[in-house]
Phi, psi and omega in degrees: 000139196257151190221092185059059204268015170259296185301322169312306175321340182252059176272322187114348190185231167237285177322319173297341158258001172271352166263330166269017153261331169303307189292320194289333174323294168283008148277317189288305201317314179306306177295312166286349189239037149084016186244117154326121184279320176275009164267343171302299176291269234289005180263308191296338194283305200301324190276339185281310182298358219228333184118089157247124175308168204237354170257000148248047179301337194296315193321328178262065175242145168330304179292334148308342174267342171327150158271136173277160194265123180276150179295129155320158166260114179288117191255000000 
């Protein structure tokens, strides 16, 4: 899936453009599992700047931030 393949192009460098493939990743990744990507990014900075251990990364994932969908009762 091409993702802003215009803007990339003005990254600036290679590293710069593997750090806005990352972030656009993790936008899309927000969108497809039902999460606000900017309440998301500003949670995730906050949890990194705050110390979130690196041996709990599932936690900071895009699907962890999801709502489960409650089930309908079949009558």
């Amino acid at each position: 899936m091409a993702l802003n393949r215009k803007n990339a192009l003005f990254a600036g460098s290679d590293g710069g453009a593997e750090n806005w493939a990352i972030v656009a990743s993790l936008i899309e990744t927000c969108k497809i599992n039902g999460v606000n990507p900017q309440a998301y990014m500003s949670d995730l900075l906050t949890k990194i700047v705050d110390g979130h251990l690196a041996s709990k990364l599932d936690e900071l994932m895009p699907w962890a931030y999801a709502q489960p969908v409650a089930l309908k009762d079949v009558a």
